[in-house]
Structures are given as C-alpha cells and as structure tokens.
C-alpha positions in Angstrom: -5.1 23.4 -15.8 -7.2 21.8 -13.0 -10.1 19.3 -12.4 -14.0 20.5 -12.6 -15.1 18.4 -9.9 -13.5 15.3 -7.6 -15.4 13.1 -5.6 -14.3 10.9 -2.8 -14.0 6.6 -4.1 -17.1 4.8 -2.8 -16.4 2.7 0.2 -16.8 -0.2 -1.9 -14.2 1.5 -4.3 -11.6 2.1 -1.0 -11.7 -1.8 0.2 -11.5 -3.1 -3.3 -8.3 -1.2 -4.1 -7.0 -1.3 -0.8 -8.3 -4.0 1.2 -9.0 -1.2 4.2 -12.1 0.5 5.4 -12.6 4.1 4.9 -11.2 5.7 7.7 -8.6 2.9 8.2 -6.4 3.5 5.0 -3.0 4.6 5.8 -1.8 8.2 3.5 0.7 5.4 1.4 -0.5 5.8 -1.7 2.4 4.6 -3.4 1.3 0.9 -1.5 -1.0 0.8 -4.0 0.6 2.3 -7.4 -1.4 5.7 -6.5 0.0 9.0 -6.6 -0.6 11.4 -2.9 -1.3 14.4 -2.0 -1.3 16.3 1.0 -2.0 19.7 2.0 -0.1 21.6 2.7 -1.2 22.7 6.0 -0.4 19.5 7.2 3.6 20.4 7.9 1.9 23.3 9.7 0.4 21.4 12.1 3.2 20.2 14.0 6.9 17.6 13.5 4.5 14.5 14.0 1.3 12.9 11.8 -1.3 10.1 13.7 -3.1 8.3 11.2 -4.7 4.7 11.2 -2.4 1.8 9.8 -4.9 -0.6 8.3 -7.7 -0.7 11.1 -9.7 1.8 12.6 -7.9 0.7 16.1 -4.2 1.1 14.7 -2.4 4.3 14.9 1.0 5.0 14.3 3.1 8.3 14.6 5.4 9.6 12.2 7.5 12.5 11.7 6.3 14.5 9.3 9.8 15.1 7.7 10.4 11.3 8.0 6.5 11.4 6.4 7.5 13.1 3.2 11.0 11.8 2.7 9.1 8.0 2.5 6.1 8.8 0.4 7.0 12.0 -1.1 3.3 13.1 -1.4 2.2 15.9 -4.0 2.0 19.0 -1.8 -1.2 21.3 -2.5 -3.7 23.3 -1.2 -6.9 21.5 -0.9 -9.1 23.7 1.5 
C-alpha cells in the first residue's frame, strides 16, 4: 500500500474548495466532505492546538482531545 508522490492543492485549488486562503483553512476536513489526517506528533506537542479559523487573523484554541473527538482525523506519521 501507499501513495508514490502527494503534492500540496494549488492555492487556487484551496479557495475553490474551501473558500479560505492557504494558511487560513481550519484542520475540518469533514466541513468539506474530505477525509483528515494528522500526525501524529501533534498529540505530542501538548493538551491544546492554535490554528486559523477562516482568516489568517483568526485563531482559536482547542483541546487536542476535544480536537479528535470532533473531527476524528486519520492519525499517521507524515515526517
């Protein structure tokens, strides 16, 4: 199993699918009918995520329990 190569979606790609700017899409994938992933080093990191809610000037906080419970991402290593 596996992939040979991924790439990341164009910026063009990002807005049209998700109406937000790279950098400013929220890690909801499920908003949009997508599937998540998430490495796991990110429940290493600490019990809270930051990440932008829709602008690049909009953060929000979340529990990274609270995180997974909501959006139940894919967890994987992707270093």
């Amino acid at each position: 199993g596996g992939f040979k190569s991924i790439s990341f979606a164009t910026p063009e790609e990002v807005f049209k699918i998700t109406g937000c700017i790279p950098g400013a899409v929220p890690p909801f994938g499920s908003v949009w009918g997508l599937q998540t992933y998430m490495d796991t080093s990110l429940v290493e990191q600490g019990d809270s995520i930051n990440f932008n809610a829709g602008l690049r000037t909009h953060s929000i906080q979340l529990r990274v329990r609270d995180y997974l419970a909501v959006e139940a991402p894919i967890e994987c290593s992707i270093r």
